[in-house]
C-alpha positions as CSV (number, residue, x, y, z in Angstrom):
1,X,0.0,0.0,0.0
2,X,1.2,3.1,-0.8
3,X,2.2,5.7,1.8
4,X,-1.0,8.0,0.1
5,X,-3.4,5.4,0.4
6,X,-2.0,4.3,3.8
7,X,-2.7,7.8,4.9
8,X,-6.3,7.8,3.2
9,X,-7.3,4.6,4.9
10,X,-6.4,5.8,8.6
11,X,-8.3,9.0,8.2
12,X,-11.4,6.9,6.9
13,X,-11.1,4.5,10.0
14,X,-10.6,7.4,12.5
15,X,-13.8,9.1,11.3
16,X,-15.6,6.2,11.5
17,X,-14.4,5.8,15.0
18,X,-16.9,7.1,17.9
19,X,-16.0,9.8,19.8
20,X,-16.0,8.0,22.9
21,X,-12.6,6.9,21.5
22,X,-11.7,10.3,20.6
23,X,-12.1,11.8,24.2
24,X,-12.3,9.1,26.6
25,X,-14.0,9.4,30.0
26,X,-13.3,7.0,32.6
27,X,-16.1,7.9,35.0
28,X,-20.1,7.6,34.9
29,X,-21.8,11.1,34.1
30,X,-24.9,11.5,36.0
31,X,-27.6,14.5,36.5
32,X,-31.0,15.1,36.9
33,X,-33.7,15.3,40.0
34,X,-32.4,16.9,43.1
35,X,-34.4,14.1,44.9
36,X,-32.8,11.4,44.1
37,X,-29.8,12.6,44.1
38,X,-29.1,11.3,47.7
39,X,-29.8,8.0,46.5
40,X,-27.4,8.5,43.2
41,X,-24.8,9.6,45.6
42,X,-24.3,6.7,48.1
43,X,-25.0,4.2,45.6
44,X,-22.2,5.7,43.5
45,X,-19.8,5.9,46.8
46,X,-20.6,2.5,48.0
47,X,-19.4,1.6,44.0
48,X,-16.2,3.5,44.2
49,X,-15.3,1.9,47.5
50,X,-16.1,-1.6,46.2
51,X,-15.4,-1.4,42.8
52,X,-12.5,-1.4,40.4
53,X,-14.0,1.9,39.0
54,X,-14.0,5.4,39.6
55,X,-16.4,7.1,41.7
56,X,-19.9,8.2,39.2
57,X,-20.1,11.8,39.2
58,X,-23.3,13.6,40.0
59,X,-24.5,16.5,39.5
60,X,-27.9,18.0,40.6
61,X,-29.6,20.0,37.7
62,X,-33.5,18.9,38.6
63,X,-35.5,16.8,36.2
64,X,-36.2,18.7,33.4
65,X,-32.5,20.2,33.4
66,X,-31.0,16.6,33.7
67,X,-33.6,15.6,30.8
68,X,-32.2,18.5,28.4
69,X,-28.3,17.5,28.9
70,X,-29.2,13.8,28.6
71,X,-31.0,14.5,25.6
72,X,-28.6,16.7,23.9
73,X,-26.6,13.7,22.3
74,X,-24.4,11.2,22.4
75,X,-21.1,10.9,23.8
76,X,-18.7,11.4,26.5
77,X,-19.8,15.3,26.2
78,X,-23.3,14.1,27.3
79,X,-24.5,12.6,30.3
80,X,-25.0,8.7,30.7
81,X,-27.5,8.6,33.1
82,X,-30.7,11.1,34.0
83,X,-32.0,11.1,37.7
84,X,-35.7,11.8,37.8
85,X,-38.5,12.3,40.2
86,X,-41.3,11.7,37.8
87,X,-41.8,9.9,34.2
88,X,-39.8,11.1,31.2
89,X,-42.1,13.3,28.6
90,X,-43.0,12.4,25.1
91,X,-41.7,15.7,24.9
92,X,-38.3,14.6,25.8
93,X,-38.5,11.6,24.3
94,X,-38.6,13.4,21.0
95,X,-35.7,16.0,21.6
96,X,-34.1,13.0,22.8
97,X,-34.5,11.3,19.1
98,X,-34.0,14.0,17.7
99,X,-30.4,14.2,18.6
100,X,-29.8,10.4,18.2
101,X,-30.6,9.2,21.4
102,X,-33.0,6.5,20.8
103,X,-32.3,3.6,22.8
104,X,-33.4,4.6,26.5
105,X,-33.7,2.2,30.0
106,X,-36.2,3.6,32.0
107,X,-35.2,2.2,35.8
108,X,-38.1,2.6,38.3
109,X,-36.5,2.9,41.8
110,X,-38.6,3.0,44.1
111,X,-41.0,5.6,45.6
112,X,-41.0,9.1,47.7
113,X,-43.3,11.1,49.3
114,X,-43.7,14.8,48.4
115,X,-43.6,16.5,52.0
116,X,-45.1,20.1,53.2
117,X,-43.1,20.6,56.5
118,X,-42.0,23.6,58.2
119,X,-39.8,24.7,61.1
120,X,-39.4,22.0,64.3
121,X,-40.2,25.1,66.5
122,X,-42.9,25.9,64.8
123,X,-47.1,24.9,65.2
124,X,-47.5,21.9,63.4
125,X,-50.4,22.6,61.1
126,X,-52.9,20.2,59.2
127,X,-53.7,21.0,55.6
128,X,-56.3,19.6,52.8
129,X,-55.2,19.3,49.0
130,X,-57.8,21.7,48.9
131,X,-56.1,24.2,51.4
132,X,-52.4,23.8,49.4
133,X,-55.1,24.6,46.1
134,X,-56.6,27.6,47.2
135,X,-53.5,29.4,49.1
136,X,-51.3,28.4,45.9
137,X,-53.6,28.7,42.6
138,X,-52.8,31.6,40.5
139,X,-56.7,31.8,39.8
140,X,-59.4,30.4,42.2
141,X,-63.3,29.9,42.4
142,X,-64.5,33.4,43.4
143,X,-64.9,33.2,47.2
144,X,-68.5,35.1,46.4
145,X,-69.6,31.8,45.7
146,X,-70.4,32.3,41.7
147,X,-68.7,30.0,38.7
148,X,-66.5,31.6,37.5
149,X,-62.3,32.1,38.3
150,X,-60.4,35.3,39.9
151,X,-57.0,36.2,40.6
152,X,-55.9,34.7,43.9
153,X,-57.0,37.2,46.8
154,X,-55.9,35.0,50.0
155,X,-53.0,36.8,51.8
156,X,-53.4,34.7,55.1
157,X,-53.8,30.9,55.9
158,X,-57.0,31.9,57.6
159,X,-58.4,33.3,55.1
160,X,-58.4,29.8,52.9
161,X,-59.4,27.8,56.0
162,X,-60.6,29.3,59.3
163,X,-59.3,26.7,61.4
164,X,-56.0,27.5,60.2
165,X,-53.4,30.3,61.9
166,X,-54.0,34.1,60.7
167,X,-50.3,34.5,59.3
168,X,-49.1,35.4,55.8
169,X,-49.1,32.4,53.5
170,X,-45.0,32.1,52.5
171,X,-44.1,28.3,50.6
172,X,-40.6,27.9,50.1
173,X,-40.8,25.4,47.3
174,X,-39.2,24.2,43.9
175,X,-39.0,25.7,40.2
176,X,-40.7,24.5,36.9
177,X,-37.4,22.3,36.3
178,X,-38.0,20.4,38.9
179,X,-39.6,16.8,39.3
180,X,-40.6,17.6,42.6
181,X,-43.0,20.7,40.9
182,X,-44.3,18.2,38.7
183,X,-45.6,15.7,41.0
184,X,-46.8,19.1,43.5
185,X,-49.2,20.5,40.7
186,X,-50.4,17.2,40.3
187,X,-50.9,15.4,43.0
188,X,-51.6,18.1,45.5
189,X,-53.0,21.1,44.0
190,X,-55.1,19.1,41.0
191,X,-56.0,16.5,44.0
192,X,-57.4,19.9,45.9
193,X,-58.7,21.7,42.6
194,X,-61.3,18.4,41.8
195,X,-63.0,19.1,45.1
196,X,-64.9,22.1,43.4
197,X,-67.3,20.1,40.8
198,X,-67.5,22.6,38.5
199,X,-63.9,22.8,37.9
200,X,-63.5,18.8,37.6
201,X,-66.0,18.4,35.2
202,X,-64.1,20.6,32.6
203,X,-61.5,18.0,32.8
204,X,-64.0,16.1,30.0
205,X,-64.8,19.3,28.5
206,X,-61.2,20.8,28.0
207,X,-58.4,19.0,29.3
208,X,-56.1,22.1,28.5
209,X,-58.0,24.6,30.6
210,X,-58.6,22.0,33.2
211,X,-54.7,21.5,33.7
212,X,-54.0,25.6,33.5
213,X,-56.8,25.8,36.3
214,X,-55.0,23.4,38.2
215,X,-51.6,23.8,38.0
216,X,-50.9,27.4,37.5
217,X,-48.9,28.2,40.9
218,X,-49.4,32.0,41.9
219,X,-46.8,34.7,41.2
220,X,-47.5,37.5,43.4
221,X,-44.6,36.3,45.9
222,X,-46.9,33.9,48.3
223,X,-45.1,31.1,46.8
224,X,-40.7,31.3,46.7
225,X,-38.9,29.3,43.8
226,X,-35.7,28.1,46.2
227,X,-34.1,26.3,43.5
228,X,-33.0,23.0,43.6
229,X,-31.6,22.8,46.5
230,X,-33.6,21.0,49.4
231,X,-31.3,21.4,52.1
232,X,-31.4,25.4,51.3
233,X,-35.3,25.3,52.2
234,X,-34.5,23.3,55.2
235,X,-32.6,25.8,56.0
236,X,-34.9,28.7,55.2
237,X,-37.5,27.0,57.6
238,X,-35.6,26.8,60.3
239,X,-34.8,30.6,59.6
240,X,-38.4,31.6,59.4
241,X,-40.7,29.5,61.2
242,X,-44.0,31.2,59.7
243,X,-43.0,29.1,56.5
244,X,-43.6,26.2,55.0
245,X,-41.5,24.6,52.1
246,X,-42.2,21.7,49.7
247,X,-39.6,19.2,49.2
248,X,-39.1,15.4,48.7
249,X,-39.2,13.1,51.8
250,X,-35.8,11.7,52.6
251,X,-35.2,15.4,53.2
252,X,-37.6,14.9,55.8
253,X,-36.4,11.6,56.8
254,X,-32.6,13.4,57.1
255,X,-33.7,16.5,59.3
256,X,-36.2,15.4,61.5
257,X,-34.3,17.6,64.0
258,X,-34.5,20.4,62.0
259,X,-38.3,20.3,60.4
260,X,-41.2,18.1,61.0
261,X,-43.8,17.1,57.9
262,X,-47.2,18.7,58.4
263,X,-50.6,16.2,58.0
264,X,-52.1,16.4,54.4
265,X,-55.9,15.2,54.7
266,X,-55.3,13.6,57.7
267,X,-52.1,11.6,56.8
268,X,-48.7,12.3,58.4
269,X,-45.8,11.7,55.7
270,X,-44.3,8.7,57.1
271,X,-42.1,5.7,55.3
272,X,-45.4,3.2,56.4
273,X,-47.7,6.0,54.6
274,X,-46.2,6.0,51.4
275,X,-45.2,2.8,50.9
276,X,-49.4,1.6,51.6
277,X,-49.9,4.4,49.3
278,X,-52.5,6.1,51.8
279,X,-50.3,9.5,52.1
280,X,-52.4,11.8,49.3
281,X,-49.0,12.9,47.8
282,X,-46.7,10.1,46.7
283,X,-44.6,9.4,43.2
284,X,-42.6,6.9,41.5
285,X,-38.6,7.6,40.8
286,X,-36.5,6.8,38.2
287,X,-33.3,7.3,36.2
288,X,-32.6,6.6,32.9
289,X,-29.6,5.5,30.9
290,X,-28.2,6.1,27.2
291,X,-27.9,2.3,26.2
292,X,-25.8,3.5,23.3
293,X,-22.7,4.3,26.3
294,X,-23.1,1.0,28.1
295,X,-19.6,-0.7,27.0
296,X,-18.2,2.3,25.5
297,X,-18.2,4.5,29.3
298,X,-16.5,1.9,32.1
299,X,-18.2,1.6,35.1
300,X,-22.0,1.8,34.1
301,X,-23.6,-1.3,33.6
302,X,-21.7,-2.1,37.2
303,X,-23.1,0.3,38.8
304,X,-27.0,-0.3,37.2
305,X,-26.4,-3.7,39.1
306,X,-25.0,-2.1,42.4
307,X,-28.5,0.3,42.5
308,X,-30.8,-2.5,42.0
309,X,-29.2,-5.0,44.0
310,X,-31.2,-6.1,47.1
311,X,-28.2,-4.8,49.5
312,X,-29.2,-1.3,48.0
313,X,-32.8,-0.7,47.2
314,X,-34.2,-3.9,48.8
315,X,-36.7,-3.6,52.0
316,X,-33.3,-4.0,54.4
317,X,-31.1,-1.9,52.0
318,X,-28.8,1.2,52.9
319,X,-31.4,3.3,50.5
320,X,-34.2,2.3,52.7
321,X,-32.5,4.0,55.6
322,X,-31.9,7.2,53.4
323,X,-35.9,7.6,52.8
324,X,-36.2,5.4,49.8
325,X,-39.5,3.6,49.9
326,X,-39.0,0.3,48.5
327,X,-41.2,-1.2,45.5
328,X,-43.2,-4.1,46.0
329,X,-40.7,-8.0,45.3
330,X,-42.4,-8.4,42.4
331,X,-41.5,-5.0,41.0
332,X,-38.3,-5.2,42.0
333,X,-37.5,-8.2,40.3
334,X,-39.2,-7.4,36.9
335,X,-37.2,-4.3,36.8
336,X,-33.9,-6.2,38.1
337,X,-34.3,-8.1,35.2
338,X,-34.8,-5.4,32.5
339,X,-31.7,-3.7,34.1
340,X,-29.8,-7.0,33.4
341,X,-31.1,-7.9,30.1
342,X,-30.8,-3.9,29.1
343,X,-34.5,-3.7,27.3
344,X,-35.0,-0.7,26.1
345,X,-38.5,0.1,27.7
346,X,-39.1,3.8,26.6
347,X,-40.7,4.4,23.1
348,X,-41.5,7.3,21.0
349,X,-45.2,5.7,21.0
């Protein structure tokens, strides 16, 4: 072969090569939800102290962020793996696609509880979906009594439900990137916003307006994006113990000395609550990985096995006593098993 050709064929072969080759990373790249991110993070140090690889590195950019780096390609410039607190979005699934990213493992690991707590000095107060509607909603039924929707005049607790204290309502809680917001507008607020017929029945009617009824959160300063940070708000409430903040459970579980979780309709947030699925506001979580880097980036299909082993997410695993609520055996093992077999379980269908 000549020395041109020679030259010809090597620059064919390197462009044909990935460009994992071209840029290594010898380390697992993970984002996404700022509640499971406790989880991510002891299951990666448990796998860097008992593994031959490195350490995963995590970073905590909320659901939707970690969805918009995950789907921005593939490659060691993008993320392996997306933390999330609630269901990836058709959406996402289609920017996803449409920069190649097509062959996604949706891992289900378990379950959480979305807390309303507030300082450990402070009273503990007992809320309805219903109260978390009314004192939140951007628009609400007019108090008058009539049909139709106004701007959000309640400026006190009591003035949403007498039997609750006459101070300003302040909820520390999360932004529109987060999981945790998702889950919120859904669970809680929508769960309080179908207690007024006339709004649930335009679910039928117009399932756009419904959800805009529902889940538009108030902007005149009653409720305080805090980021993604949970242990901010924790700290915030113990600042300011007229407050209350919004955040995932094993933040509860972690600062019981520093907050306690307030009753929604009559349920106290606790693991037993949650896991019987009688706590009002409660959500699946997941991550999800780029099958297309499994074998190319070391370290990930290892540590895939390490997060679903029983040792970790089982009923007597070290997530269990970080919050994690544990899924039933039989989930556990169906999802065990697509993790081992890598199925590709998320479709643009």
């Amino acid at each position: 072969m000549s020395r041109k050709s020679f030259v010809l064929t090597m620059a064919l072969l390197t462009a044909a090569i990935p460009c994992f080759a071209q840029a290594a990373r010898d380390y697992v790249s993970i984002v996404g939800s700022s509640t499971v991110y406790p989880f991510a993070t002891v299951v990666a140090e448990t796998f860097g102290k008992t593994s031959r690889f490195k350490t995963p590195k995590i970073e905590s950019t909320g659901s939707g962020g970690g969805f918009k780096l995950f789907c921005g390609g593939i490659g060691v410039a993008h993320p392996d793996i997306t933390n999330s607190s609630r269901a990836i979005k058709k959406s996402e699934i289609d920017a996803c696609a449409a920069n190649g990213v097509t062959d996604i493992i949706e891992v289900k690991i378990g379950y959480d509880g979305i807390v309303i707590a507030n300082a450990k000095k402070a009273e503990q107060l007992q809320f309805s979906r219903k109260d978390l509607f009314l004192a939140l909603a951007k628009n609400v039924p007019d108090p008058k009594g009539s049909e139709k929707l106004v701007p959000n005049p309640f400026k006190t607790w009591k003035e949403v439900n007498s039997d609750l204290p006459n101070t300003a309502i302040e909820v520390l809680g999360p932004p529109p990137t987060s999981g945790t917001r998702d889950a919120f507008v859904e669970l809680a607020m929508e769960g309080g916003c179908k207690k007024f017929d006339w709004i649930a029945a335009k679910e039928k009617e117009d399932e756009k307006q419904y959800k805009s009824i529902c889940h538009a959160i108030r902007e005149d300063g009653a409720y305080v994006e805090a980021g993604e940070n949970d242990n901010l708000i924790v700290q915030k409430l113990e600042a300011n113990p007229n407050a209350v903040g919004i955040f995932g459970y094993s933040f509860l579980d972690q600062n019981t000395d520093k907050v306690q979780g307030l009753m929604i309709d009559g349920v106290a947030p606790s693991f037993e609550a949650i896991a019987d699925n009688s706590y009002p506001i409660s959500r699946p979580l997941f991550f999800y990985v780029k099958k297309a880097h499994v074998g190319m980036i070391p370290g990930i299909k290892e540590y895939l096995h390490e997060f679903v082993s029983e040792k970790a997410w089982g009923e007597e695993g070290y997530l269990s006593d970080r919050g994690l609520i544990p899924m039933p055996v039989a989930e556990r093992t169906a999802v065990a098993q697509d993790v081992k077999t890598l199925r590709v379980n998320v479709s643009r269908h």
